[in-house]
PDB file of N, CA, C and O in Angstrom:
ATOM      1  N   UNK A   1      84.042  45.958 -11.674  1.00  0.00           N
ATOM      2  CA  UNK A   1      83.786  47.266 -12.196  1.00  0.00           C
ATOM      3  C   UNK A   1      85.099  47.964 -12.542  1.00  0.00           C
ATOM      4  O   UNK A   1      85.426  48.678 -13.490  1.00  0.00           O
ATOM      5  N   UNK A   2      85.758  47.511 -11.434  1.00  0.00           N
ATOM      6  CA  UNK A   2      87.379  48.406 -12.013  1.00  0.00           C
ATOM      7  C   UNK A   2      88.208  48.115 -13.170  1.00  0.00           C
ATOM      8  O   UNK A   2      88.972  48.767 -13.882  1.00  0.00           O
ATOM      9  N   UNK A   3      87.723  46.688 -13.104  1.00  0.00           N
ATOM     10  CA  UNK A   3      88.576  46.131 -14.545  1.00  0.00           C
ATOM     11  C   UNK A   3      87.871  46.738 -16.021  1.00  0.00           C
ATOM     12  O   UNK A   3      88.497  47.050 -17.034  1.00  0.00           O
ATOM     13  N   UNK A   4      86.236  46.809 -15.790  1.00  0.00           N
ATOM     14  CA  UNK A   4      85.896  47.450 -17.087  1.00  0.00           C
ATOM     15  C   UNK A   4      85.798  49.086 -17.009  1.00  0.00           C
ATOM     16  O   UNK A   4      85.469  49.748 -17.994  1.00  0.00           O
ATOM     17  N   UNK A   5      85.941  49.349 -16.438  1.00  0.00           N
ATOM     18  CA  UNK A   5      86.766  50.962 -16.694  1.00  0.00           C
ATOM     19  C   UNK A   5      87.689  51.281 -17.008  1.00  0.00           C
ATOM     20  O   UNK A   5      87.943  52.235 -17.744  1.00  0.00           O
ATOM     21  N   UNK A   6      88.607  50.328 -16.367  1.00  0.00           N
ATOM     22  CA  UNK A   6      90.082  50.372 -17.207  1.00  0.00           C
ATOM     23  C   UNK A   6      90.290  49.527 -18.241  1.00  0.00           C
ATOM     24  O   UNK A   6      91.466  49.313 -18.534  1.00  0.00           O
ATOM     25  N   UNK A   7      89.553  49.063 -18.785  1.00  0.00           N
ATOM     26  CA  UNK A   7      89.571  48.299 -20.098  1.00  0.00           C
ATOM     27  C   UNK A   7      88.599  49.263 -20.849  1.00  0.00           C
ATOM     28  O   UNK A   7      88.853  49.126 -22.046  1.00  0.00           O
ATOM     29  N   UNK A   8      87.912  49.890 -20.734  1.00  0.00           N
ATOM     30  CA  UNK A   8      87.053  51.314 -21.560  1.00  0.00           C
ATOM     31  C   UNK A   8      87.899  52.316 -21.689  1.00  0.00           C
ATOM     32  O   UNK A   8      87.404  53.307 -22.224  1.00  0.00           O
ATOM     33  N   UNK A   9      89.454  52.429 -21.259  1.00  0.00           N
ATOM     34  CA  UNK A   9      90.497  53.078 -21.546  1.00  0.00           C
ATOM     35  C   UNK A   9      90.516  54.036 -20.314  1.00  0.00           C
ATOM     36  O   UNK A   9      91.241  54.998 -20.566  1.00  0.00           O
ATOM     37  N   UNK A  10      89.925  54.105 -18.980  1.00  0.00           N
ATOM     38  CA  UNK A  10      90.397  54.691 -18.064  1.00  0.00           C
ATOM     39  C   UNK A  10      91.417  54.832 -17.474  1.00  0.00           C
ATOM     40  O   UNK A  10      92.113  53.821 -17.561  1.00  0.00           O
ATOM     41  N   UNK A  11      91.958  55.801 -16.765  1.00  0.00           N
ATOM     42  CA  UNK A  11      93.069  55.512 -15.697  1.00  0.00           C
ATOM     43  C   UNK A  11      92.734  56.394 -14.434  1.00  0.00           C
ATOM     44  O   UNK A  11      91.854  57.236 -14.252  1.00  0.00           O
ATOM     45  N   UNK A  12      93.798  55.882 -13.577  1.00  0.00           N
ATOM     46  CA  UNK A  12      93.302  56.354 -12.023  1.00  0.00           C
ATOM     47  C   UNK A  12      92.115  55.785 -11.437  1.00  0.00           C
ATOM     48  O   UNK A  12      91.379  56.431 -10.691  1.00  0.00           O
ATOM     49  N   UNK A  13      91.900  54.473 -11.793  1.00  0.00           N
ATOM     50  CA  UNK A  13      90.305  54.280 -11.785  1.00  0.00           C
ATOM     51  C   UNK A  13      89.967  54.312  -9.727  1.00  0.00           C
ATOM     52  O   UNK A  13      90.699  54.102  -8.760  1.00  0.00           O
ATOM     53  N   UNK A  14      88.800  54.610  -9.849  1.00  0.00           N
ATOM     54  CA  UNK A  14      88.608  54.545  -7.873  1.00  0.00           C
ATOM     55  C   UNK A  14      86.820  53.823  -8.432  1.00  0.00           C
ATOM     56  O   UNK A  14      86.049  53.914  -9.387  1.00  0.00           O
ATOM     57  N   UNK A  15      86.943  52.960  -6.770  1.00  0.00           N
ATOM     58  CA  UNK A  15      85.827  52.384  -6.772  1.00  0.00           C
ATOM     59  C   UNK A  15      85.197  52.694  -5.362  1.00  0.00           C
ATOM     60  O   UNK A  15      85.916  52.629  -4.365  1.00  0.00           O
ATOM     61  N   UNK A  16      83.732  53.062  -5.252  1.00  0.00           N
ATOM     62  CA  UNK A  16      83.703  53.156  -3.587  1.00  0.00           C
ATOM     63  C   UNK A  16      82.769  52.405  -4.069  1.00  0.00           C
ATOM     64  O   UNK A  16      82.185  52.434  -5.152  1.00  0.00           O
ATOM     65  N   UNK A  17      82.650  51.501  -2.865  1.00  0.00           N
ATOM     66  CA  UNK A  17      81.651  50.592  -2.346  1.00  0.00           C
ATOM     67  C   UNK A  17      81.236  50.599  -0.994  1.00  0.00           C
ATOM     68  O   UNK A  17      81.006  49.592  -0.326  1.00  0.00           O
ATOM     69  N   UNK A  18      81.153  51.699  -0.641  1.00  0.00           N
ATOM     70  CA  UNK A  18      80.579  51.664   0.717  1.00  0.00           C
ATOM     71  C   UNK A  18      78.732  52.460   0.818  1.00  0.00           C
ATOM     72  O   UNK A  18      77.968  52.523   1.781  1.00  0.00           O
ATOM     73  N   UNK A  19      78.600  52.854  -0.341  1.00  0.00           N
ATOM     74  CA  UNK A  19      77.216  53.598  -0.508  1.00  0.00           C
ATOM     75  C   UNK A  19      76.050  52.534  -0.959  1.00  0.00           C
ATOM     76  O   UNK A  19      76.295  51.646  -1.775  1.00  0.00           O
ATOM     77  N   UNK A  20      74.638  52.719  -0.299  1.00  0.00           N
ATOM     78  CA  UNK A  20      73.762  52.038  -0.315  1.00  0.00           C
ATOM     79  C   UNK A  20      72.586  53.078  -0.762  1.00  0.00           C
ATOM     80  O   UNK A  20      72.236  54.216  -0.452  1.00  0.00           O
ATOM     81  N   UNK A  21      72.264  52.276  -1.467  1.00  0.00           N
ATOM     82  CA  UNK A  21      70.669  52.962  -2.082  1.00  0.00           C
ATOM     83  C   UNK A  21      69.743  52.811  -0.687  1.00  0.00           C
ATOM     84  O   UNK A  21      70.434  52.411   0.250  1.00  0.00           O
ATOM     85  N   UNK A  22      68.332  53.041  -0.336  1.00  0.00           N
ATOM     86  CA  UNK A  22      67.585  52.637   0.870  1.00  0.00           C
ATOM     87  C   UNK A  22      66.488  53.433   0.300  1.00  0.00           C
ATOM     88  O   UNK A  22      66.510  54.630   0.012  1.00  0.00           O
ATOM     89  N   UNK A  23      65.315  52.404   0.155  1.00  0.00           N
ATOM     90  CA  UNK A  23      64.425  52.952  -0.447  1.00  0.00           C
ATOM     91  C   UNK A  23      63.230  52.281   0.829  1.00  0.00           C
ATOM     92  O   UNK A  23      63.236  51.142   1.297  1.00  0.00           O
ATOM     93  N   UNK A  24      62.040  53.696   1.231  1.00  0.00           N
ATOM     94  CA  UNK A  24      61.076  53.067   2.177  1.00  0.00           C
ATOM     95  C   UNK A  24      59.763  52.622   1.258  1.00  0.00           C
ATOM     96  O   UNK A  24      59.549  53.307   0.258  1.00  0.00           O
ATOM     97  N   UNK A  25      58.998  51.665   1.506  1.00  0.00           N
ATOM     98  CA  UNK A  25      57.897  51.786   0.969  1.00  0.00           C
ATOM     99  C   UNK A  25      56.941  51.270   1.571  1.00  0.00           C
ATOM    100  O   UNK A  25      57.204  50.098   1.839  1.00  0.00           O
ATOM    101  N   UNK A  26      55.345  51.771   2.124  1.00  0.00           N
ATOM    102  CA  UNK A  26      54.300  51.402   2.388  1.00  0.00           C
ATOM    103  C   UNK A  26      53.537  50.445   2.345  1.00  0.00           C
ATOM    104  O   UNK A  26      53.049  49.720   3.212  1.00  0.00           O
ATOM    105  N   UNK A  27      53.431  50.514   0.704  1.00  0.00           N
ATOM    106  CA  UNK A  27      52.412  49.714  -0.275  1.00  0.00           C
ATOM    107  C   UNK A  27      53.102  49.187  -1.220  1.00  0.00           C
ATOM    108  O   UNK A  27      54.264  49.578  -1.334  1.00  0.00           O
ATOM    109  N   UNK A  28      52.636  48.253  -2.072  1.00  0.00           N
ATOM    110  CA  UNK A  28      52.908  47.984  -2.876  1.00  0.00           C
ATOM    111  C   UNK A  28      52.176  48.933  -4.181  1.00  0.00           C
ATOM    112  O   UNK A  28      52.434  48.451  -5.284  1.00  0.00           O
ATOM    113  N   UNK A  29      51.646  49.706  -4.205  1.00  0.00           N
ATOM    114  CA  UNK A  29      51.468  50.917  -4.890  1.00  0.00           C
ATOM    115  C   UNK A  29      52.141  52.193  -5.023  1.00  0.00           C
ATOM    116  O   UNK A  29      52.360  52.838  -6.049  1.00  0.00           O
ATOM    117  N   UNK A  30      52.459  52.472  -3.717  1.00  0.00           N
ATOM    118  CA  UNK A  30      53.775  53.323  -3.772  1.00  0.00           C
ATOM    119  C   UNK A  30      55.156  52.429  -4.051  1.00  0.00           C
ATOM    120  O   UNK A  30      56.086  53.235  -4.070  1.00  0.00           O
ATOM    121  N   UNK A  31      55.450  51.622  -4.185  1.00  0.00           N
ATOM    122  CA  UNK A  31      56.519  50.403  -4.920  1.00  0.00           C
ATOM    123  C   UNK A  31      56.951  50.431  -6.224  1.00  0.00           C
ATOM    124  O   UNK A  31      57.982  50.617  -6.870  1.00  0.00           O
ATOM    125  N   UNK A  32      54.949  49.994  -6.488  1.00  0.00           N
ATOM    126  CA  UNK A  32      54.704  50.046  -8.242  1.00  0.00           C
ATOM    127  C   UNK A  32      55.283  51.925  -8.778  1.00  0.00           C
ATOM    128  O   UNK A  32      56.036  52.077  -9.740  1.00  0.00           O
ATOM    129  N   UNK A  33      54.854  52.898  -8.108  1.00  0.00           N
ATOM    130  CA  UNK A  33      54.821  54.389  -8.609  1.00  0.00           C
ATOM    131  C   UNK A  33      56.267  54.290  -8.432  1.00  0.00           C
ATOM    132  O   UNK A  33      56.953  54.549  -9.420  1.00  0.00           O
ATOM    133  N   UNK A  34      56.855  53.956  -7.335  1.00  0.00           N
ATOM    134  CA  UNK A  34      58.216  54.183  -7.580  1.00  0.00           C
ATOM    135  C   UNK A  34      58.957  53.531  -8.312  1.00  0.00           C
ATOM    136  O   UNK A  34      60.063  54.011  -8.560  1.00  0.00           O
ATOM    137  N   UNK A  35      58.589  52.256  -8.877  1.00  0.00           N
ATOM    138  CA  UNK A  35      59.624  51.334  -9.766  1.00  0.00           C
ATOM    139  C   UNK A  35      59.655  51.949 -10.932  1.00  0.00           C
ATOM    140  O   UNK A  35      60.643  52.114 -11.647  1.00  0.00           O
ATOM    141  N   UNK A  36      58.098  52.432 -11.202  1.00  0.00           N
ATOM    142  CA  UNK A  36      57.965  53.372 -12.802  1.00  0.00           C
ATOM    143  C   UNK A  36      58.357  54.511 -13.207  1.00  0.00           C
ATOM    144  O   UNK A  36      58.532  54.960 -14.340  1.00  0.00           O
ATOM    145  N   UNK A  37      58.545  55.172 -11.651  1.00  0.00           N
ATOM    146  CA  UNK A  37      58.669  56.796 -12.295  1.00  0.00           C
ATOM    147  C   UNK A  37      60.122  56.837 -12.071  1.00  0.00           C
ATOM    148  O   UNK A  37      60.581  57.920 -12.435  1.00  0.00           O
ATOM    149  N   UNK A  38      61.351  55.715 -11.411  1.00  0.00           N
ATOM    150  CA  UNK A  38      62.527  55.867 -11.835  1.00  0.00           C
ATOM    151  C   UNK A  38      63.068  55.001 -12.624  1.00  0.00           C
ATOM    152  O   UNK A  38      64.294  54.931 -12.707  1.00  0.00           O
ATOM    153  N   UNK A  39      62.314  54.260 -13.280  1.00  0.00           N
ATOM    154  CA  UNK A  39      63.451  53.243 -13.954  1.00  0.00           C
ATOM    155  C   UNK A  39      62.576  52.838 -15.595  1.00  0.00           C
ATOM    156  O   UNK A  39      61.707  51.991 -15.803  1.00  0.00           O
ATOM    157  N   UNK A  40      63.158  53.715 -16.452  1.00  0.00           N
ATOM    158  CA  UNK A  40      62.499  53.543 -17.472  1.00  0.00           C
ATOM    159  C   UNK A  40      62.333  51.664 -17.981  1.00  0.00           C
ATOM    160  O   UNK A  40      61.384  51.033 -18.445  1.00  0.00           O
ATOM    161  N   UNK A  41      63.564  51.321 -17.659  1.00  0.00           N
ATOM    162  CA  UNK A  41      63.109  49.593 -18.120  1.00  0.00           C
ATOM    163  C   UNK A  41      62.414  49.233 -17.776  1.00  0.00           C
ATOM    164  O   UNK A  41      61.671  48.785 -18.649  1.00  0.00           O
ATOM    165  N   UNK A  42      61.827  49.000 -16.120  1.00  0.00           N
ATOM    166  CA  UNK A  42      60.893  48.463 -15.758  1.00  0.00           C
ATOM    167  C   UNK A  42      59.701  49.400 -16.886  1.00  0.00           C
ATOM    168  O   UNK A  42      59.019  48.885 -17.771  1.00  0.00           O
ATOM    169  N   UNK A  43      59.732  50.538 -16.591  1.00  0.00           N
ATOM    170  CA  UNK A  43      58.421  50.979 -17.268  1.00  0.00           C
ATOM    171  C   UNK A  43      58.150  50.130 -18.758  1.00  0.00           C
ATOM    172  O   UNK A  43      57.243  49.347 -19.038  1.00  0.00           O
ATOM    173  N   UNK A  44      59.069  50.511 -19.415  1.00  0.00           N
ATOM    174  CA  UNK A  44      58.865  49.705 -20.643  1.00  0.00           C
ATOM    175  C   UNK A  44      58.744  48.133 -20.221  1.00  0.00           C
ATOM    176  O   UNK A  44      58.595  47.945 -21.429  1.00  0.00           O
ATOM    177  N   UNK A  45      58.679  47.051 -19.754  1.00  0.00           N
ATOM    178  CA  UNK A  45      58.725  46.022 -19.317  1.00  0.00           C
ATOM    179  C   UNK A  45      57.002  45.868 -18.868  1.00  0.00           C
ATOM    180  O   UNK A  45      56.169  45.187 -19.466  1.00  0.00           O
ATOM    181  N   UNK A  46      56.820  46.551 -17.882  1.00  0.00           N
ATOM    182  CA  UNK A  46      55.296  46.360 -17.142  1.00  0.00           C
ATOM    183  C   UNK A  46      54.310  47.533 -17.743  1.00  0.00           C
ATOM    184  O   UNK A  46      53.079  47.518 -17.768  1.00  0.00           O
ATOM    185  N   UNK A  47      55.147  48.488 -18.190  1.00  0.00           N
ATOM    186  CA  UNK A  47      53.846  49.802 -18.764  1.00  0.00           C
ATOM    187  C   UNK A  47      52.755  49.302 -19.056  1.00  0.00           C
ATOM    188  O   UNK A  47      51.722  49.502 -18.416  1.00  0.00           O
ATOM    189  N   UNK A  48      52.884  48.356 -20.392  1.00  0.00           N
ATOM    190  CA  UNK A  48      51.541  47.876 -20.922  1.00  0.00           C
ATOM    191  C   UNK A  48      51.105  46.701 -20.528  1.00  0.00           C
ATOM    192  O   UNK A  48      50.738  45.796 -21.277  1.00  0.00           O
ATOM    193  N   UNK A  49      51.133  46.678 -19.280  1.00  0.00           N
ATOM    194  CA  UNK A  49      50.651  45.017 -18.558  1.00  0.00           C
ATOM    195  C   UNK A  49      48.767  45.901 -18.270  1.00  0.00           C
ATOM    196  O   UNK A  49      48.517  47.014 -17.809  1.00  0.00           O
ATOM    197  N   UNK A  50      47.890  44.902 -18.735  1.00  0.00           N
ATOM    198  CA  UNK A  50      46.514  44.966 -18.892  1.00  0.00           C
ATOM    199  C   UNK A  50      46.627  45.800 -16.968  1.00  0.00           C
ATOM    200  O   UNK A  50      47.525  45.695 -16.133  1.00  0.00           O
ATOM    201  N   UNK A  51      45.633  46.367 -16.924  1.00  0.00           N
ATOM    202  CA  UNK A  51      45.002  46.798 -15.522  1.00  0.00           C
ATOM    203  C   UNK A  51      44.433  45.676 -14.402  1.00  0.00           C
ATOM    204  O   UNK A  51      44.139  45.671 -13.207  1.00  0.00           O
ATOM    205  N   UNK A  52      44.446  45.235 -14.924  1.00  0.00           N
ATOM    206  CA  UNK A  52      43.948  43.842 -14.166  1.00  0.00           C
ATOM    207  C   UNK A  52      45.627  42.853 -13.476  1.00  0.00           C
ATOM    208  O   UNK A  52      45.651  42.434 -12.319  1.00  0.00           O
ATOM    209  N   UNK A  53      46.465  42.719 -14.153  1.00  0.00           N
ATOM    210  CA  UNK A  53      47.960  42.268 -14.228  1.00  0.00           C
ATOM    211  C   UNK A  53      48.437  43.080 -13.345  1.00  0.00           C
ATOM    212  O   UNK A  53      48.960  42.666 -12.310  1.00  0.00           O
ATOM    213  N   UNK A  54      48.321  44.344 -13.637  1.00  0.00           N
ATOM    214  CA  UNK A  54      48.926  45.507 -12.870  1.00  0.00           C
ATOM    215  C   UNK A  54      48.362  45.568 -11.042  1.00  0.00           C
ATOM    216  O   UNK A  54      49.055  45.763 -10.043  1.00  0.00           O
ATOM    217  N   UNK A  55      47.011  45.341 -11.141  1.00  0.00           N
ATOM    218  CA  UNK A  55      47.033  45.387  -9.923  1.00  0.00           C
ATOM    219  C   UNK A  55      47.353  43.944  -9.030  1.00  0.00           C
ATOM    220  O   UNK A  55      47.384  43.935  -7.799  1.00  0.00           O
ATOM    221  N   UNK A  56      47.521  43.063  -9.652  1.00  0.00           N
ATOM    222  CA  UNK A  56      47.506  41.676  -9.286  1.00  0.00           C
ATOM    223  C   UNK A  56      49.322  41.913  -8.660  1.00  0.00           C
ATOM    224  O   UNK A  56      49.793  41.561  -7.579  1.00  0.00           O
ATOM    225  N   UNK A  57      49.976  42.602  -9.780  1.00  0.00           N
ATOM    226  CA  UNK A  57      51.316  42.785  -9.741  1.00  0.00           C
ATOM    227  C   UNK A  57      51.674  44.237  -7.908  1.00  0.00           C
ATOM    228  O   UNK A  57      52.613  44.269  -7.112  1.00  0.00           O
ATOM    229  N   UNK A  58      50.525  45.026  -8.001  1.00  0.00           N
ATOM    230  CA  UNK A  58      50.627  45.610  -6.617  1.00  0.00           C
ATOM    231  C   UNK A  58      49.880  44.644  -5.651  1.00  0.00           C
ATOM    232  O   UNK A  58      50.476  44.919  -4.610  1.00  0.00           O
ATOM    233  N   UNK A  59      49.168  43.903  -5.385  1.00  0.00           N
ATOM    234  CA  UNK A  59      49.169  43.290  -4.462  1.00  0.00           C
ATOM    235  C   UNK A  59      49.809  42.102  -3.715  1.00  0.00           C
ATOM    236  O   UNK A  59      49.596  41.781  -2.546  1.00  0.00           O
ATOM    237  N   UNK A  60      50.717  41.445  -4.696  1.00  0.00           N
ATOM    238  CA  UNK A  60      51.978  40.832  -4.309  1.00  0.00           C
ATOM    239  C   UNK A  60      52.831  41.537  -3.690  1.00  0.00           C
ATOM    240  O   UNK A  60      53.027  41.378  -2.485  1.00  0.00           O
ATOM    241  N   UNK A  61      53.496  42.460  -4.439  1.00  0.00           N
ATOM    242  CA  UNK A  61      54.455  43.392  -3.308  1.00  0.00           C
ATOM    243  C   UNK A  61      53.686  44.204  -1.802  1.00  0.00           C
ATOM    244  O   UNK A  61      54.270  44.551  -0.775  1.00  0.00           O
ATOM    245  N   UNK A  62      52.280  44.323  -2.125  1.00  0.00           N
ATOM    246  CA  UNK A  62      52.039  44.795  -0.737  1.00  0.00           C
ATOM    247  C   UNK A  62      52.172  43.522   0.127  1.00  0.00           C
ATOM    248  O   UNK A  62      51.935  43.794   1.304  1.00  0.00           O
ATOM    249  N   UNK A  63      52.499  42.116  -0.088  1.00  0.00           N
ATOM    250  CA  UNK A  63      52.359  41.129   0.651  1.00  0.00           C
ATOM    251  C   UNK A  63      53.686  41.328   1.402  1.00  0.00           C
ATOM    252  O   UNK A  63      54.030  41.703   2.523  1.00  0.00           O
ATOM    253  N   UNK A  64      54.346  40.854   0.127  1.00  0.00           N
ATOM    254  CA  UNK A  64      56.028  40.881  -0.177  1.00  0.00           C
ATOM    255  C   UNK A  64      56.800  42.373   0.418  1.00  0.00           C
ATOM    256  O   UNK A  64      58.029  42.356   0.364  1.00  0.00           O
ATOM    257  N   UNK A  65      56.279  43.383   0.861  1.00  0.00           N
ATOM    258  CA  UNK A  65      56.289  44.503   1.563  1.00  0.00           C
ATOM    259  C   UNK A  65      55.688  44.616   3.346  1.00  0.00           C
ATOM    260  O   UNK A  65      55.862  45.466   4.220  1.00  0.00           O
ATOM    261  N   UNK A  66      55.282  43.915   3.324  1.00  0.00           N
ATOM    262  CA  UNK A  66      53.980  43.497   4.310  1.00  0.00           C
ATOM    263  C   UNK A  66      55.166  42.460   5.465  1.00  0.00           C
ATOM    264  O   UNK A  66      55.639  42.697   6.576  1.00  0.00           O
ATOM    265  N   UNK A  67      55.263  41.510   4.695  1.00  0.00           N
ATOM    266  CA  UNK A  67      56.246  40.526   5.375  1.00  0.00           C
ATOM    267  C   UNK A  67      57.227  41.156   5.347  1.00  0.00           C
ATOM    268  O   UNK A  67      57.446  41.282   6.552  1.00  0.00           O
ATOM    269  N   UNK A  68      58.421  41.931   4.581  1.00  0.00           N
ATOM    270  CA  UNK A  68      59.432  42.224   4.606  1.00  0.00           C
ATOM    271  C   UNK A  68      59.756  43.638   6.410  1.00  0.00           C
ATOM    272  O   UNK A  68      60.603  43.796   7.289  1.00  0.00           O
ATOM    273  N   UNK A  69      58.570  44.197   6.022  1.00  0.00           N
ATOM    274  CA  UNK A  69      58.343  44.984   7.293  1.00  0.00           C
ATOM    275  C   UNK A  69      57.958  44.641   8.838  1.00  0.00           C
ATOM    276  O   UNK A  69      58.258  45.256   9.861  1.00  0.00           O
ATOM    277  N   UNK A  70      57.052  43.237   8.634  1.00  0.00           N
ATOM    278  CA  UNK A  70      56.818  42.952  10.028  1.00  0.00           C
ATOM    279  C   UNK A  70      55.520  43.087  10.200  1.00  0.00           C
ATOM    280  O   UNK A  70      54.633  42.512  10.830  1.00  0.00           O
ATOM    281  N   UNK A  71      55.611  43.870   9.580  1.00  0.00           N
ATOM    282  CA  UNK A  71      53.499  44.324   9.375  1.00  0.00           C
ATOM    283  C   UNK A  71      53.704  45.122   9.899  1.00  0.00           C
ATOM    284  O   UNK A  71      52.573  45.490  10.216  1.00  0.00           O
ATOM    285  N   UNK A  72      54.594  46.031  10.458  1.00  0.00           N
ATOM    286  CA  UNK A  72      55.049  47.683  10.803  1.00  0.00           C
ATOM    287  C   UNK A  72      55.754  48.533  10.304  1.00  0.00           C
ATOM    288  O   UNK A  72      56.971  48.351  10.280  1.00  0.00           O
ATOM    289  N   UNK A  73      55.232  49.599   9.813  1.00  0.00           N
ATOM    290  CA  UNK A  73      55.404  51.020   9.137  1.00  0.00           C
ATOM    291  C   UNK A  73      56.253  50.390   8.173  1.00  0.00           C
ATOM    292  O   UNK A  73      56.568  49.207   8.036  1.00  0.00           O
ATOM    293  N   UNK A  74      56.601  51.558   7.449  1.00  0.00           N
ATOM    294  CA  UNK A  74      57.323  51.165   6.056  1.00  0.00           C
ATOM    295  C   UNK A  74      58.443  50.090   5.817  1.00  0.00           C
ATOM    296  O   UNK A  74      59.484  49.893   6.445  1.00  0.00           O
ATOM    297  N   UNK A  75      57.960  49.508   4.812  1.00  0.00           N
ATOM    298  CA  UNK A  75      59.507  48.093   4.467  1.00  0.00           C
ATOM    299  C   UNK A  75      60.468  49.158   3.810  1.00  0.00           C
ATOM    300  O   UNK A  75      60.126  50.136   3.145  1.00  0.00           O
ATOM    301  N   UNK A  76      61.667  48.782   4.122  1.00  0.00           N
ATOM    302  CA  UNK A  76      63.238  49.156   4.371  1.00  0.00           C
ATOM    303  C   UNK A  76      63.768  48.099   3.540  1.00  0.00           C
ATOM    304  O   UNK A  76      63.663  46.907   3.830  1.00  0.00           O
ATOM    305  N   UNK A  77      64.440  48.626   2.319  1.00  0.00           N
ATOM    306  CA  UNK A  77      64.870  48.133   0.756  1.00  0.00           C
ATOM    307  C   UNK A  77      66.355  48.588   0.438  1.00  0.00           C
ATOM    308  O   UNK A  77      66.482  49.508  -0.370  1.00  0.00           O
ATOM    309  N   UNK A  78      67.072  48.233   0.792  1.00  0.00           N
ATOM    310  CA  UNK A  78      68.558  48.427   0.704  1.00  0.00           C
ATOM    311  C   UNK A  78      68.993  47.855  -0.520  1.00  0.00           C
ATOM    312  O   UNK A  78      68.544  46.752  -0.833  1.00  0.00           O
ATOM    313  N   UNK A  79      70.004  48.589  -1.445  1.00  0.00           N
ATOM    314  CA  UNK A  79      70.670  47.440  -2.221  1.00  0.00           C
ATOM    315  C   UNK A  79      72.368  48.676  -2.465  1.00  0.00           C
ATOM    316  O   UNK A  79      72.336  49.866  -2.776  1.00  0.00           O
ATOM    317  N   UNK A  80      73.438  47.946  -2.227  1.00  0.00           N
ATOM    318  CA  UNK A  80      74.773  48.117  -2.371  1.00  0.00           C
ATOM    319  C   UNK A  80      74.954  48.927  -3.975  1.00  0.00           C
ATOM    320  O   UNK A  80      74.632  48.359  -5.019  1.00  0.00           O
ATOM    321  N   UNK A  81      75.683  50.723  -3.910  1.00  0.00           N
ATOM    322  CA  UNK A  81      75.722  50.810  -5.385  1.00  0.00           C
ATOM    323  C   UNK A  81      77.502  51.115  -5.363  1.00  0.00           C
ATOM    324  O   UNK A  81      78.144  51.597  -4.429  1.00  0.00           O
ATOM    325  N   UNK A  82      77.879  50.782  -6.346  1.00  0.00           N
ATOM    326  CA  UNK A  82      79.356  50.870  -6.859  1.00  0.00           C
ATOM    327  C   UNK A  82      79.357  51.912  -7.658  1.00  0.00           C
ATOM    328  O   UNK A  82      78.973  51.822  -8.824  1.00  0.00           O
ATOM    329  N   UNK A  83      79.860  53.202  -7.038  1.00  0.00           N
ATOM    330  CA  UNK A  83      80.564  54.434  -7.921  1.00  0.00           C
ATOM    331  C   UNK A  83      81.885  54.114  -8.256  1.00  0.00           C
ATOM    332  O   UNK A  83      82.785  53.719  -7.515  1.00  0.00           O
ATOM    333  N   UNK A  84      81.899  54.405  -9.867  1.00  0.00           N
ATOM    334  CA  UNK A  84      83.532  54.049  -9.814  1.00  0.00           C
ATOM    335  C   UNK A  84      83.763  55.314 -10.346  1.00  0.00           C
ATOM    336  O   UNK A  84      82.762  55.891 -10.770  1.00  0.00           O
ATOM    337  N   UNK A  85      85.257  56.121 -10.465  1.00  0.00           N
ATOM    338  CA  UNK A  85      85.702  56.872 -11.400  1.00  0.00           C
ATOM    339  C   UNK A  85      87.106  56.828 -11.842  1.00  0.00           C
ATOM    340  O   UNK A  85      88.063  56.369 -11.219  1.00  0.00           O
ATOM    341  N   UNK A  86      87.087  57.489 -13.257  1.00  0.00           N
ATOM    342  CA  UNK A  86      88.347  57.504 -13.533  1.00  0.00           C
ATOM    343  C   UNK A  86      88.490  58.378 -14.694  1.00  0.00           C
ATOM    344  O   UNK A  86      87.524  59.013 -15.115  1.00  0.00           O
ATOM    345  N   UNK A  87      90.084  58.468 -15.438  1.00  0.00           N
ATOM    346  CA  UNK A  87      90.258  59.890 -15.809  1.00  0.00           C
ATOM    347  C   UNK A  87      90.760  59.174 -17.371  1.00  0.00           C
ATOM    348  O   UNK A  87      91.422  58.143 -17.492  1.00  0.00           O
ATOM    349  N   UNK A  88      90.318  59.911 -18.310  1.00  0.00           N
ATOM    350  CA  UNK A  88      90.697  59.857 -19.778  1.00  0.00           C
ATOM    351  C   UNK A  88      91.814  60.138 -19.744  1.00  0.00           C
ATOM    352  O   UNK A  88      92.468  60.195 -20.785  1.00  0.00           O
TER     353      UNK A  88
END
C-alpha cells in the first residue's frame, strides 16, 4: 500500500495496520442485509440473483455462521484494514 501511494505522487506516506474491521452476525440474513446495504459491489453482483438463489445463498451462510460461532450467539468476522496517508 505504501509503495502505491507514493507512486500516486504522495509524500510522508503513513500506514497503520493495526485496525480491524469486526463484524457480529446471527443469521445468515442479517449477513445477506449487511453484505448489501454496505457494499455496493456485492449488491450489484447478487441484487438480481432470482429469490429462490437468494435464499439458498442465506442459508449457506447461516450454516457457515452457525459453525463459525459454535452454535452460540453471534459469529465474530474480523478482517485486518490498512489506513494509509499521505500529503500532496
Amino acid at each position: 500500500m505504501r509503495q502505491r501511494l507514493t507512486t500516486a505522487g504522495l509524500k510522508n506516506v503513513t500506514v497503520d495496520t493495526t485496525q480491524e474491521e469486526r463484524v457480529e452476525s446471527r443469521s445468515g440474513e442479517d449477513m445477506w442485509n449487511w453484505l448489501l446495504g454496505r457494499n455496493p459491489i456485492a449488491r450489484t453482483i447478487v441484487g438480481d440473483l432470482p429469490e429462490d438463489q437468494q435464499a439458498t445463498v442465506r442459508q449457506v451462510l447461516d450454516g457457515m455462521l452457525r459453525e463459525r460461532s459454535g452454535g452460540n450467539g453471534p459469529a465474530v468476522l474480523t478482517a485486518p484494514l490498512n489506513i494509509g496517508v499521505g500529503t500532496k
